[in-house]
C-alpha positions in Angstrom: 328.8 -90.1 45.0 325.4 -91.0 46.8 325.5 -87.6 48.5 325.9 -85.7 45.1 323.1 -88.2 44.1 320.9 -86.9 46.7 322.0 -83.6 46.1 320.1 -83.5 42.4 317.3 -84.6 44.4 317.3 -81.8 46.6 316.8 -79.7 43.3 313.6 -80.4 42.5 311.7 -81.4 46.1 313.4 -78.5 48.4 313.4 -75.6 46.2 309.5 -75.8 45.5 309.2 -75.9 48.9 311.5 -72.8 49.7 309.6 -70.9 47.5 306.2 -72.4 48.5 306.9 -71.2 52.2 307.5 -67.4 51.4 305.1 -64.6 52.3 303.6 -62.7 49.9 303.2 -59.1 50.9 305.1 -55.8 49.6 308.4 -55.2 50.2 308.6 -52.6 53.4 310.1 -49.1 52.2 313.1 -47.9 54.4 312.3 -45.3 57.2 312.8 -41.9 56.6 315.8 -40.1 57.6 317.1 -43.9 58.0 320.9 -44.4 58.4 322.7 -47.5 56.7 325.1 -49.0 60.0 328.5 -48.3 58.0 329.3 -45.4 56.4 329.9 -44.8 52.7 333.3 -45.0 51.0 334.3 -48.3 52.2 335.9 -48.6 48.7 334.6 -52.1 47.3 331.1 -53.3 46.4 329.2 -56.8 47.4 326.7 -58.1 44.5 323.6 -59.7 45.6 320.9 -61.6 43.6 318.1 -62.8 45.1 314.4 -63.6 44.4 311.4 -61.5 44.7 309.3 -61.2 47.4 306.1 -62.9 45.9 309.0 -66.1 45.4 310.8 -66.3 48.7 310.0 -63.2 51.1 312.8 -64.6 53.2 315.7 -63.9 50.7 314.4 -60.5 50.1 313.6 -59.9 53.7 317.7 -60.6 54.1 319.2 -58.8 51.2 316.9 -55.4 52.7 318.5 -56.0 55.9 322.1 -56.1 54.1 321.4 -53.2 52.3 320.4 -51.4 55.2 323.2 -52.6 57.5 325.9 -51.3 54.6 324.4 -49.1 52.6 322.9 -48.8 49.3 326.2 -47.7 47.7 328.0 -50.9 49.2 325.1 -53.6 48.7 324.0 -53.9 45.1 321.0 -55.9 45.0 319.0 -57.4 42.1 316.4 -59.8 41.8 316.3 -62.5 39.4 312.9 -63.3 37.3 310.0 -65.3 39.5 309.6 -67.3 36.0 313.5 -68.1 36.8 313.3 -71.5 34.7 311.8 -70.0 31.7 313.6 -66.6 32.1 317.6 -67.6 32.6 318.7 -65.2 30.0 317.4 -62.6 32.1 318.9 -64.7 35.3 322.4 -64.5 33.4 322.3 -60.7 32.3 321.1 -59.8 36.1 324.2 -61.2 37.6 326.5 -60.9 35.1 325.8 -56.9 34.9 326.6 -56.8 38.6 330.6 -57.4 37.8 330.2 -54.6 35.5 331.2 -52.7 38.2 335.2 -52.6 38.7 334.6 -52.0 42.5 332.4 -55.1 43.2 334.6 -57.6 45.0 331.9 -60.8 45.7 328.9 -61.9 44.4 326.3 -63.7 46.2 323.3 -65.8 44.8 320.5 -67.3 47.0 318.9 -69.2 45.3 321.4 -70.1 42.9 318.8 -70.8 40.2 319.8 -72.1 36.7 321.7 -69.3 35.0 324.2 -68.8 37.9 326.9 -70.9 36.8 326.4 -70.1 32.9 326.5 -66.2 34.6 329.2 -67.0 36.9 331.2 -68.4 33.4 330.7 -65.4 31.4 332.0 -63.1 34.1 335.3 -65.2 35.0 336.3 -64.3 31.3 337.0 -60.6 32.3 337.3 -61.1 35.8 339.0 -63.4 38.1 339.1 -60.8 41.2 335.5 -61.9 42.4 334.6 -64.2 45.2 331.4 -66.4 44.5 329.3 -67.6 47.1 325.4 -69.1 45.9 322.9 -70.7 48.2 320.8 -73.3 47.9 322.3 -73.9 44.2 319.9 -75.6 41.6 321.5 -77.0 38.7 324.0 -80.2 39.0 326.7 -80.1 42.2 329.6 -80.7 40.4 328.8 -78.2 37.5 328.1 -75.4 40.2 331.2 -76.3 42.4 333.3 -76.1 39.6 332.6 -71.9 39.3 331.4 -71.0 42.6 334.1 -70.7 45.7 331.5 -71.4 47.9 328.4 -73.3 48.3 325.8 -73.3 50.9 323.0 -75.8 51.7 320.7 -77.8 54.4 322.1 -81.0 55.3 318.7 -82.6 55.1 320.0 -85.9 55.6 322.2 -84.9 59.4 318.5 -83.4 60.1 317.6 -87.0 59.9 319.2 -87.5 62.9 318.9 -83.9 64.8 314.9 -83.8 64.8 315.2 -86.8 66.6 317.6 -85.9 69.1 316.1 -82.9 69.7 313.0 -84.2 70.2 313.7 -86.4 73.0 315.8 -83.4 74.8 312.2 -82.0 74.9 310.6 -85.0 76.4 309.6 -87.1 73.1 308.9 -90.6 73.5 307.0 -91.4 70.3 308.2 -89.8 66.8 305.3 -89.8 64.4 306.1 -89.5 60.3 303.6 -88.1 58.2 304.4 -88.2 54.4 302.7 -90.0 51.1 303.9 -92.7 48.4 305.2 -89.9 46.3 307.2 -88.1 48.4 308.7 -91.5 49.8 309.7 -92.5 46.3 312.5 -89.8 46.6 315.3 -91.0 47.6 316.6 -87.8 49.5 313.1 -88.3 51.5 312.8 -91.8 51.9 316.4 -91.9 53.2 316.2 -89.4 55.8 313.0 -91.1 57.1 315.2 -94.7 56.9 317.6 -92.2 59.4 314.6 -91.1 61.4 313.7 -94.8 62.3 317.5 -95.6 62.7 318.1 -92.7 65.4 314.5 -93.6 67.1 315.7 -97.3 67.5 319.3 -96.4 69.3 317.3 -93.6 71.7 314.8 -95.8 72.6 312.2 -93.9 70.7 309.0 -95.7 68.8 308.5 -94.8 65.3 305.2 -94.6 63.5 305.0 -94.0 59.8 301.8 -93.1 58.5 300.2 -92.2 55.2 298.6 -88.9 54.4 297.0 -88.1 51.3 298.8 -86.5 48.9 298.5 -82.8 48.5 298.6 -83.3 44.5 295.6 -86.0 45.2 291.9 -85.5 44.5 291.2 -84.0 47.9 294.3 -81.7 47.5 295.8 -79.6 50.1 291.9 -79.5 52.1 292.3 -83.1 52.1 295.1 -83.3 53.7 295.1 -80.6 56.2 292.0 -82.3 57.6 293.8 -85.6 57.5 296.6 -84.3 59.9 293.9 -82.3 62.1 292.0 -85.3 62.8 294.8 -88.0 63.0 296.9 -85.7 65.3 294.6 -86.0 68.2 294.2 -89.9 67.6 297.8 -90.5 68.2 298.0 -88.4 70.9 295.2 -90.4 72.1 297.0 -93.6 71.6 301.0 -92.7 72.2 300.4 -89.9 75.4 301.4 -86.5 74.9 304.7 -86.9 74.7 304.6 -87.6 70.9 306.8 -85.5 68.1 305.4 -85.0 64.7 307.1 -84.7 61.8 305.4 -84.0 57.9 307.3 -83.8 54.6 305.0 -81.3 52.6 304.7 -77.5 53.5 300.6 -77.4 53.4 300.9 -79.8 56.6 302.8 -77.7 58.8 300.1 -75.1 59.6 297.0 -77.5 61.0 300.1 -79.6 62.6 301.3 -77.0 64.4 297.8 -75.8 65.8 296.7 -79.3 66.4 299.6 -79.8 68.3 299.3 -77.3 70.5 296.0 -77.5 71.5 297.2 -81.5 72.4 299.8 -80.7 74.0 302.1 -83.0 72.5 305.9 -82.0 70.6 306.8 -79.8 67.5 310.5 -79.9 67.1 310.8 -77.8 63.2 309.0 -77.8 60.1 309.8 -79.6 56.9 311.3 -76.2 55.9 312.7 -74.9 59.6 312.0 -71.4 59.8 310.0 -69.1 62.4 308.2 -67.9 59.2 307.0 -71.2 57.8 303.5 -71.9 59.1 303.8 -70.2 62.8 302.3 -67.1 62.1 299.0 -68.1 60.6 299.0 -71.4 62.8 299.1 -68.7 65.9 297.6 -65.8 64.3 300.8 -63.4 64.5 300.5 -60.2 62.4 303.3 -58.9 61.7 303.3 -55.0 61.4 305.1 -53.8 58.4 308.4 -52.2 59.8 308.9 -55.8 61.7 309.0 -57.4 58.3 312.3 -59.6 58.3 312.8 -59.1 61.8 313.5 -62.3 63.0 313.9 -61.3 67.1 310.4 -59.7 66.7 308.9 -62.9 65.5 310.6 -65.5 68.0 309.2 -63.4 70.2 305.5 -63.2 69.1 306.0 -67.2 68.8 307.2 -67.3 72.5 304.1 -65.6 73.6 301.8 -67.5 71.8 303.3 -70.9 72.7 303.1 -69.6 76.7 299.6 -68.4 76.4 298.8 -71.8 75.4 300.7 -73.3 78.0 303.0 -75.3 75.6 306.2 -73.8 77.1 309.0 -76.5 76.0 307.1 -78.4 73.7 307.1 -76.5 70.3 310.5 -75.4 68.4 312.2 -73.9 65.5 315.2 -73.1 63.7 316.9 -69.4 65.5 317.2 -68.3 61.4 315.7 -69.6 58.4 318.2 -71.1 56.3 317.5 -69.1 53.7 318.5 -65.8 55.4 321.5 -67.2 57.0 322.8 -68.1 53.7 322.4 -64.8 52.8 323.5 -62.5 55.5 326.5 -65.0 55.8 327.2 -65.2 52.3 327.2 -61.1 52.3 329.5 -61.1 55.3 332.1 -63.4 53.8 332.2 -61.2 50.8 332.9 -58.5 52.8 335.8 -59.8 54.7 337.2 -61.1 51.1 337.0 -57.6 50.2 339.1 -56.1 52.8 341.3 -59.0 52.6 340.8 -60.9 55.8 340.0 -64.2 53.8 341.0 -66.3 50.6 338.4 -67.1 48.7 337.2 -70.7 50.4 337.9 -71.0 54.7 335.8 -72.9 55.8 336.1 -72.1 59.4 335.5 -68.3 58.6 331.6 -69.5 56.6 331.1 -71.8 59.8 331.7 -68.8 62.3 329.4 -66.6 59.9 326.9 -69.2 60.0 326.5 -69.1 63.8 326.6 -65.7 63.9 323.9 -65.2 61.5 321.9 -68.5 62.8 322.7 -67.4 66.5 323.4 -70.4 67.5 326.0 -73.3 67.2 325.7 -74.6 63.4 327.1 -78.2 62.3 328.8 -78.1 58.8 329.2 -81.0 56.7 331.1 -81.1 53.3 329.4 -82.8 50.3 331.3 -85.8 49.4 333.8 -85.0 47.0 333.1 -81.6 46.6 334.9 -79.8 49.7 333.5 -76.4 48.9 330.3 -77.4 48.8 329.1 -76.7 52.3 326.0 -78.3 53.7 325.0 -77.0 57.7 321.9 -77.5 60.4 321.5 -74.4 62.8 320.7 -74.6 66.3 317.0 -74.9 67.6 314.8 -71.9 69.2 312.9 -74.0 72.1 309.5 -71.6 72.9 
């Protein structure tokens, strides 16, 4: 019960962030002459709702690169309303006119924004041939588990303990916390930081915890950009160079990666782990147009940078953002439902999806009580 507790949490802390941490530029127009990689005719259909690319340029970035890896005629993608909460009529009719289609076999939803399970409802009374699978789900865990065959989320409480692990494989000594009063009133938050301190204590690790000022405070995000900036090199100063920061809010990441860099000290993933989330603009990576979504290209650039500097080792990432992973996993399982390879729920077939589409090793963990409801951390990328 305490995980489904936390679980609600999740709701309302991690989804602002996941949409807070897309990019906002167009959506990139598929190259002419262009081939999808499997021919037509395959005989069923995979449904895919996701949001826009203003909300979560990840999501979108991943359902392109479905399309394009099965077609058009095989992927049928939709996007659900960025005013999701205030539009979940539109949220409902979106997904539920995707079954409409006698040939689609699965229906995936990242993020499972409220509507899905009232969506996934109205569709089950005409058809019961459909495989769900939703990501990142929003409304309440029992609720959605009760529709969906399968659910997909971070564990952001087994991150708790892999940052810190991590860390020290990369030479940490010190783990430094940055968060505020409000975030640590959550109890999601305030927990994994109680698991931060916990795993720091058996490894032999010292933990700080400091304040920052809230981005939602007078001095808003400025105010606490300039905090981190300034009280970055101060630790470092105090603790060596072999010090690993970690910040609960999204606005912190980019001034905490570049200050870290220029230190020298340890970056082992961002509150929301993703090669997207604050690298580019803390390193200055453009990224061309046809690279958009092309997660190779951008380890890559990240590489680079991070050597230039001379912080080989010292700076890391997740291979995949969640949020894509969840995706192209989610699209894969649908398709191996469809040609019958799979029931509806295996959970060793999602977890071998998961490290294909994380590229790495991925550790699963089932929310208590609720064994379809899948929770996983991916392997790091180590620049």
């Amino acid at each position: 019960m305490f995980k489904k507790l936390l679980a609600l949490l999740m709701i309302g802390l991690l989804v602002f962030g996941l949409v807070a941490c897309g990019q906002n530029e167009p959506a990139a127009a598929p190259e002419d002459g262009e081939e999808p990689a499997v021919s037509e005719g395959l005989g069923f259909k995979i449904g895919l709702a996701t949001s826009t690319v203003s909300q979560n340029e990840e999501e979108f970035r991943a359902a392109e690169e479905m399309v394009a890896r099965y077609g058009a005629d095989v992927i049928k993608h939709v996007t659900y309303p960025d005013r999701f909460m205030q539009e979940q009529e539109t949220t409902i009719a979106q997904i539920v006119a995707l079954a409409a289609d006698p040939e689609v076999k699965a229906i995936v939803v990242v993020q499972a924004v409220p509507g899905t399970a009232a969506a996934i409802d109205t569709i089950k009374e005409t058809r019961d041939d459909i495989v769900f699978i939703v990501g990142n789900p929003h409304e309440d865990p029992d609720m959605i588990a009760a529709r969906a065959d399968i659910l997909l989320d971070v564990d952001q409480l087994t991150r708790g303990r892999t940052i810190v692990e991590n860390a020290q494989k990369m030479g940490a000594e010190t783990f430094v916390h940055y968060s505020f009063p409000r975030h640590m009133s959550y109890e999601l938050l305030s927990q994994r930081r109680d698991i931060f301190r916990e795993t720091a204590d058996k490894l032999g690790m010292k933990f700080i915890e400091v304040d920052a000022p809230d981005p939602t405070g007078d001095a808003g995000i400025p105010g606490t950009q300039l905090f981190i900036l300034e009280d970055i090199p101060r630790q470092v100063a105090t603790n060596g160079k072999d010090t690993v920061f970690f910040g609960t809010n999204c606005a912190m990441m980019e001034p905490m990666i570049r200050s870290i860099m220029t230190e020298g000290a340890v970056f082992t993933e961002q509150c929301c782990p993703s090669p997207y989330h604050a690298y580019p603009g803390a390193l200055g990576i453009e990224v061309p147009t046809e690279e958009a979504g092309n997660v190779a290209f951008m380890l890559s650039q990240i590489k680079n940078k991070v050597g230039e500097a001379g912080a080989s080792g010292r700076m890391a990432t997740w291979k995949a953002p969640a949020s894509m992973a969840m995706v192209r996993a989610g699209v894969e399982y649908g398709v191996a439902y469809a040609k019958g390879e799979v029931d509806k729920f295996d959970v060793a077939k999602m977890t071998e999806l998961l490290a294909q589409e994380t590229g790495g090793e991925v550790e699963v963990t089932a929310l208590d009580g609720l064994p379809n409801f899948l929770m996983f951390v991916a392997e790091l990328e180590i620049f």
